[in-house]
C-alpha positions in Angstrom: 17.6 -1.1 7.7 14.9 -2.7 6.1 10.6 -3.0 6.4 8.6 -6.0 7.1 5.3 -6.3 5.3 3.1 -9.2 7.1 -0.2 -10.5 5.3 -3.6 -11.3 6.7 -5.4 -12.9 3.9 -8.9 -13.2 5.3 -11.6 -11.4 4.7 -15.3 -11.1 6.0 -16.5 -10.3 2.7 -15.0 -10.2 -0.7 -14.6 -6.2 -2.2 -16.0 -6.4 -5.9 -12.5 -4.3 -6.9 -9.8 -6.0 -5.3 -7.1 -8.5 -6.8 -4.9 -8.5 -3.1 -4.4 -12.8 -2.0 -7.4 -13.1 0.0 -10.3 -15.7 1.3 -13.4 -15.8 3.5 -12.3 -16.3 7.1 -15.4 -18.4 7.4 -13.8 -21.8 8.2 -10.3 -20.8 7.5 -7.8 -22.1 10.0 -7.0 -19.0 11.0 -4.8 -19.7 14.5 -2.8 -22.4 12.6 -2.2 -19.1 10.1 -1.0 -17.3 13.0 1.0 -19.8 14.3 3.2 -20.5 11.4 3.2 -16.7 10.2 5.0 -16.1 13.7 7.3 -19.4 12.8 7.8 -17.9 9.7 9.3 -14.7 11.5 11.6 -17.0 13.5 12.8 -19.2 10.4 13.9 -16.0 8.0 15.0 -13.7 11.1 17.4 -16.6 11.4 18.8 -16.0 8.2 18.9 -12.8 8.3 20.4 -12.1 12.0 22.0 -8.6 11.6 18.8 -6.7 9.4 17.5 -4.5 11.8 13.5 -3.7 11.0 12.8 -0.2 10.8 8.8 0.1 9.8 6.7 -2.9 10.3 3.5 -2.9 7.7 0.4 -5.4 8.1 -1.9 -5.6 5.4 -4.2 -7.6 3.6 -7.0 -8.6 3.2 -7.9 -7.3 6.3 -5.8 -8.0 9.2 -8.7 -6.6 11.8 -11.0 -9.6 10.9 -8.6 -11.5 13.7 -10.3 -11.9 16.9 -8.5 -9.8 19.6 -7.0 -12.8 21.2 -5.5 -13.7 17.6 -3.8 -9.7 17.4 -2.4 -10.3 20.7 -0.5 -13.6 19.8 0.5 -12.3 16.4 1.6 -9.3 18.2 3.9 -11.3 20.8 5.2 -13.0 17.9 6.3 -9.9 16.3 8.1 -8.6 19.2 9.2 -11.9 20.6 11.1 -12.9 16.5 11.2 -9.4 14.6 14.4 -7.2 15.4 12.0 -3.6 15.5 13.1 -1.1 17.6 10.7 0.8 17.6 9.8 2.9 14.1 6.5 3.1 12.2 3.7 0.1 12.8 1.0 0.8 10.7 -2.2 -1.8 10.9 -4.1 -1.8 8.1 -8.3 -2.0 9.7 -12.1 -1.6 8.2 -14.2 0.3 9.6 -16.7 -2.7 10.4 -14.0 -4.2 12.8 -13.6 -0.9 15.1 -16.8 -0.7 16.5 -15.6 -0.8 19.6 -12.4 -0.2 21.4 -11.6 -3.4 21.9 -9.0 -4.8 18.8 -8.3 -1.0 19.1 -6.9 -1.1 22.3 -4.9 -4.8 21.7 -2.9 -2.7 18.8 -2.5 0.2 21.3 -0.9 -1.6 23.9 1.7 -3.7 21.5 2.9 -0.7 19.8 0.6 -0.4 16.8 1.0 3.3 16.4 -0.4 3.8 13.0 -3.5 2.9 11.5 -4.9 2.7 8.1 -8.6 2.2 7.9 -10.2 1.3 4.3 -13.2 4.2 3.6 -13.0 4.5 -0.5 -16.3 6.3 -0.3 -19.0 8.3 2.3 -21.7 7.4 0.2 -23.2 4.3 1.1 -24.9 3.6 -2.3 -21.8 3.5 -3.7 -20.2 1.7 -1.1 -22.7 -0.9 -1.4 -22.4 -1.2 -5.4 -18.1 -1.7 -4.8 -18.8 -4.7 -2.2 -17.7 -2.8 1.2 -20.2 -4.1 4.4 -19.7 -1.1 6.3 -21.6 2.7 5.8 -20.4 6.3 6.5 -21.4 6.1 10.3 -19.7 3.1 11.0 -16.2 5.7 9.7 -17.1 8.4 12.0 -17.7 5.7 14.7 -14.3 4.0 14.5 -12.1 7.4 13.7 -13.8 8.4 17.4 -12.8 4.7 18.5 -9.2 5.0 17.9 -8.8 8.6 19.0 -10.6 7.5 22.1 -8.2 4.9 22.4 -4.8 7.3 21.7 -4.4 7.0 17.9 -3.0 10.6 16.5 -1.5 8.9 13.0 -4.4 7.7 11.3 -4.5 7.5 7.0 -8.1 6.4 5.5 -8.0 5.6 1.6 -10.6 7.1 -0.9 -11.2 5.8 -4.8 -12.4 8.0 -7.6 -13.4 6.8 -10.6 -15.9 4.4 -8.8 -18.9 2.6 -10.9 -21.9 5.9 -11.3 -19.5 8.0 -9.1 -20.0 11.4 -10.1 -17.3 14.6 -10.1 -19.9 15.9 -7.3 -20.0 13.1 -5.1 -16.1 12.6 -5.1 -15.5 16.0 -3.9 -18.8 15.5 -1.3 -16.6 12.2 0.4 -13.1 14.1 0.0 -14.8 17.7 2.2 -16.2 14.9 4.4 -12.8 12.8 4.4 -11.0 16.1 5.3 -13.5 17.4 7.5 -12.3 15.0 10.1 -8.6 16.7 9.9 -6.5 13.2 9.5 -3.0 13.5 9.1 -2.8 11.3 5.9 -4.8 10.5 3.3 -4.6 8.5 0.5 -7.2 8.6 -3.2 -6.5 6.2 -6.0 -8.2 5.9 -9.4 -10.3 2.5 -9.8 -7.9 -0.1 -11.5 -10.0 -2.7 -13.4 -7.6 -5.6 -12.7 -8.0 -9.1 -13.7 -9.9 -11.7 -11.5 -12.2 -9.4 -9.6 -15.7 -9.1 -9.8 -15.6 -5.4 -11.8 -12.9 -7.0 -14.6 -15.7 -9.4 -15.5 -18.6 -7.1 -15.6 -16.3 -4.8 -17.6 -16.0 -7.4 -19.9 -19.4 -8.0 -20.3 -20.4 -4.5 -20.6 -22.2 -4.0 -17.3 -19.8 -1.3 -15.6 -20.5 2.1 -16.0 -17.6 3.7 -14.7 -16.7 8.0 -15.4 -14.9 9.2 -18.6 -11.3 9.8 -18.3 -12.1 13.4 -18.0 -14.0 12.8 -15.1 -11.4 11.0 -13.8 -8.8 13.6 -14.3 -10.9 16.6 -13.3 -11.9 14.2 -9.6 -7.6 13.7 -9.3 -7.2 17.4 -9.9 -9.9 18.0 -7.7 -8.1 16.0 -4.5 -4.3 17.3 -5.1 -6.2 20.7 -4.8 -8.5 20.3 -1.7 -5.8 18.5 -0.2 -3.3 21.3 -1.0 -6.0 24.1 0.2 -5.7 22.0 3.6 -2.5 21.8 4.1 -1.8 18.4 3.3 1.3 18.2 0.7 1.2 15.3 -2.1 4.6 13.5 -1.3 3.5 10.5 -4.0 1.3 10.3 -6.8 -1.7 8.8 -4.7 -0.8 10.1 -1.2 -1.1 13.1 1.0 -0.2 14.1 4.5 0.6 16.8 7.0 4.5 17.5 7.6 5.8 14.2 9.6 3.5 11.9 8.5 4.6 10.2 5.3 4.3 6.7 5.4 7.4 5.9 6.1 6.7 2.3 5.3 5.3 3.0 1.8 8.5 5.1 1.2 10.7 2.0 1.5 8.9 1.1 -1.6 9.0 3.9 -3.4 12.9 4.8 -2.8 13.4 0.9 -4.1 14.9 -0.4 -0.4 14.8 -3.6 1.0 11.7 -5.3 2.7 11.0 -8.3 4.4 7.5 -9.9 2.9 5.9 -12.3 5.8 2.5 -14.6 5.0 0.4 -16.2 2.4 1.3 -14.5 -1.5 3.6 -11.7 -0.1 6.6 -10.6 -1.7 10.2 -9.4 -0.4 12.6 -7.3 -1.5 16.6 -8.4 -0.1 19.1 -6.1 -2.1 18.9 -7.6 -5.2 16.8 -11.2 -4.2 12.7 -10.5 -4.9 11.0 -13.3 -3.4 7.0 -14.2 -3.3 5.6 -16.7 -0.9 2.7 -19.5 -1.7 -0.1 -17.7 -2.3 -3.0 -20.3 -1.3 -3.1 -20.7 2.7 -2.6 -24.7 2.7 0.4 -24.2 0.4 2.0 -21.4 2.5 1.2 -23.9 6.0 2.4 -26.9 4.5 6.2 -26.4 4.4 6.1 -24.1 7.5 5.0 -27.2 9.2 7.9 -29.2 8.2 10.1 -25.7 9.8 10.7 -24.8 6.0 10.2 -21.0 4.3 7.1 -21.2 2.3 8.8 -19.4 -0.8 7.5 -20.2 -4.1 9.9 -18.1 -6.1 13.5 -16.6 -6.0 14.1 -14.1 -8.5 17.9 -12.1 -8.8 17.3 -8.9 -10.5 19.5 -8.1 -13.3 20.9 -4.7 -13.6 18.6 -3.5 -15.9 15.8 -4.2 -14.1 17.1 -2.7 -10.9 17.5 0.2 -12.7 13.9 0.3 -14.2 12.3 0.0 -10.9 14.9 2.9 -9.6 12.5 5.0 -11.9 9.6 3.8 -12.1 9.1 3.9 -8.2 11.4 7.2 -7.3 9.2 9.1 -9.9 6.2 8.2 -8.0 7.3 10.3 -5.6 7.1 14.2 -5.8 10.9 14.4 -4.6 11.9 11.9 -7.6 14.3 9.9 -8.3 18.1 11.3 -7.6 20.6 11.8 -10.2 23.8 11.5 -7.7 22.6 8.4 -5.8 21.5 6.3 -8.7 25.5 7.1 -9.7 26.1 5.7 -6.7 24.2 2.6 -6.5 25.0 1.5 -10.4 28.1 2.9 -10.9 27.1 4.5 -14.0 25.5 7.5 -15.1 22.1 8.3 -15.5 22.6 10.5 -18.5 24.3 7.3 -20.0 21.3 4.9 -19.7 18.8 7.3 -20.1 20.0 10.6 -21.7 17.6 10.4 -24.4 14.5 9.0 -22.5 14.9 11.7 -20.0 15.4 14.4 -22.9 12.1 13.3 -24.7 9.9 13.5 -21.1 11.4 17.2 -20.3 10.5 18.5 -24.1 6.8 16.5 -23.7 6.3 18.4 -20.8 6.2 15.2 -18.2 9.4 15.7 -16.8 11.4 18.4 -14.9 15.1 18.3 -13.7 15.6 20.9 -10.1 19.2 20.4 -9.3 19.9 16.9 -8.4 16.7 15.8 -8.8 14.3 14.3 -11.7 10.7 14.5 -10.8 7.4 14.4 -12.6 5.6 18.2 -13.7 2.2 18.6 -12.8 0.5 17.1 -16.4 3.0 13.7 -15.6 1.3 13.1 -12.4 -1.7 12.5 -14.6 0.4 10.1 -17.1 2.5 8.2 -14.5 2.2 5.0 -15.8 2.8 6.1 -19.8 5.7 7.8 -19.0 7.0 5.2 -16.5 6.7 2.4 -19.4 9.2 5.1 -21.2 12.0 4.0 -18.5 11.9 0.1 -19.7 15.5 -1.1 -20.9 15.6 -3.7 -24.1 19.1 -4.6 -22.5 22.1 -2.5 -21.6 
């Protein structure tokens, strides 16, 4: 069983945070984009006859900018060329785009039966200084949209760490955010990441963003307003009720194979990583000529298998298992990383329960320090 992540690059207006392969719709050939996406489906399905598709994930961008007429075809492509039975389908939406019922009820009908709608903030100052052309209201308005319309499993996203953000209006947007009793929720810590809008006015000295104490003390501040309502951390960044982990974002984390469909997206077939053209002429041009528009093959070496067995299976609060990564490397953990491991447990990051290696409470705030720890010089 495998995912299938599908990419909508366009955008109606670029975030001043965000690094994801995107472009202003505005004069973009968007239905030739559809088109060849759904040829895309055919060509690698072909390929790949006998992979069943257990979650289907579209992301972007933002895949609501498509006019409802353009969901419906893409839809009919996915069912018509993608072998899902019938699992998770999660859309990712803005706010802006579900003013009305109408893309709303398009996803409905074809079996869209997720949603996860980009919010990062409730306060509209802020909101406006990040680049996002919706407000508050318009979040209320398109949460009462899709319940309207039958949606139960909705997930919106928050940021912390957010340019003049302070530890009081964090925890203002996460009572609101939880005031509307969603079943998932996800809050991530602004990464400054390199050709976006904020990397250059860091390096220019123009973003004032919170200390790394504020930082911590707004993270600590969500795992335990999250926890106080019942929602239980499953993954560094993510929350839900019980039954509604992404079950998408899990195929990630537990380092299983995924199909990557459209302009710059990446797939994950046993060992084979693959990445598609990024620019949208590049990605069209050999799907015209009835060719896959991948830019790269890449056949992970054992070592590097193994890294991403940790570094991903520690993201999640169940961890990474000792038996099945005997299993799927015929070797011992203990072997390759007896003395890493050892180190993290007498720091204080890691814990062993049973089977299982998982992250304390103090590693959830050092993830990515102690995830570096887990690199292999060569085995």
């Amino acid at each position: 069983m495998a995912g299938a992540y599908i990419h909508i690059p366009f955008c109606e207006h670029i975030c001043y945070y965000c690094d994801f392969n995107k472009v202003f719709i505005e004069g973009q050939p968007v239905d030739d984009y559809v088109d060849m996406l759904i040829r895309e489906f055919q060509l690698v399905m072909a390929e790949h006859p006998d992979e069943p598709i257990e979650t289907i994930y579209v992301g972007g961008g933002t895949p609501t900018t498509l006019s409802p007429a353009q969901l419906q075809r893409l839809l009919d492509g996915i069912h018509q060329y993608l072998p899902f039975k019938g699992g998770e389908f999660t859309f990712e939406a803005n706010p802006n785009d579900l003013q009305d019922t109408a893309k709303l009820q398009v996803l409905k009908d074809n079996g869209v039966n997720r949603l996860s709608i980009g919010v990062q903030s409730f306060n509209d100052q802020i909101l406006k200084k990040i680049g996002r052309i919706h407000r508050s209201a318009d979040v209320y308005r398109a949460i009462d949209n899709a319940r309207q319309v039958g949606f139960e499993n909705i997930s919106i996203d928050l940021i912390f760490r957010l340019p003049d953000q302070s530890e009081e209006d964090f925890m203002d947007s996460l009572t609101k955010a939880l005031a509307l009793d969603l079943p998932h929720y996800s809050t991530y810590s602004l990464i400054l990441e390199r050709k976006t809008i904020f990397y250059n006015l860091m390096r220019q000295g123009k973003l004032r963003l919170p200390s790394q104490d504020v930082e911590a003390h707004m993270y600590q501040a969500a795992i335990d307003s999250f926890q106080k309502a019942g929602l239980e951390q499953y993954e560094i960044s993510n929350f839900a009720k019980p039954g509604y982990q992404s079950a998408h974002n899990l195929t990630y984390w537990r380092n299983e194979k995924y199909f990557g469909f459209g302009a710059g997206a990446f797939g994950y077939l046993g060992k084979d990583r693959y990445h598609n053209f990024g620019p949208i002429q590049q990605y069209l041009e050999p799907l015209h000529d009835n060719k896959v528009p991948v830019i790269e093959r890449h056949v992970l070496p054992l070592t590097e298998q193994m890294e991403e067995e940790l570094f991903l299976g520690l993201r999640t609060m169940q961890g990474v298992s000792i038996q099945r990564f005997q299993e799927k490397f015929k070797m011992q953990l203990q072997a390759v990383y007896g003395d890493t491991v050892a180190t993290q447990i007498a720091k204080g990051y890691l814990k062993q329960e049973g089977d299982w290696l998982r992250l304390t409470e103090s590693g959830k705030f050092l993830g990515n320090e102690v995830f570096q720890e887990f690199l292999l010089d060569e085995y």
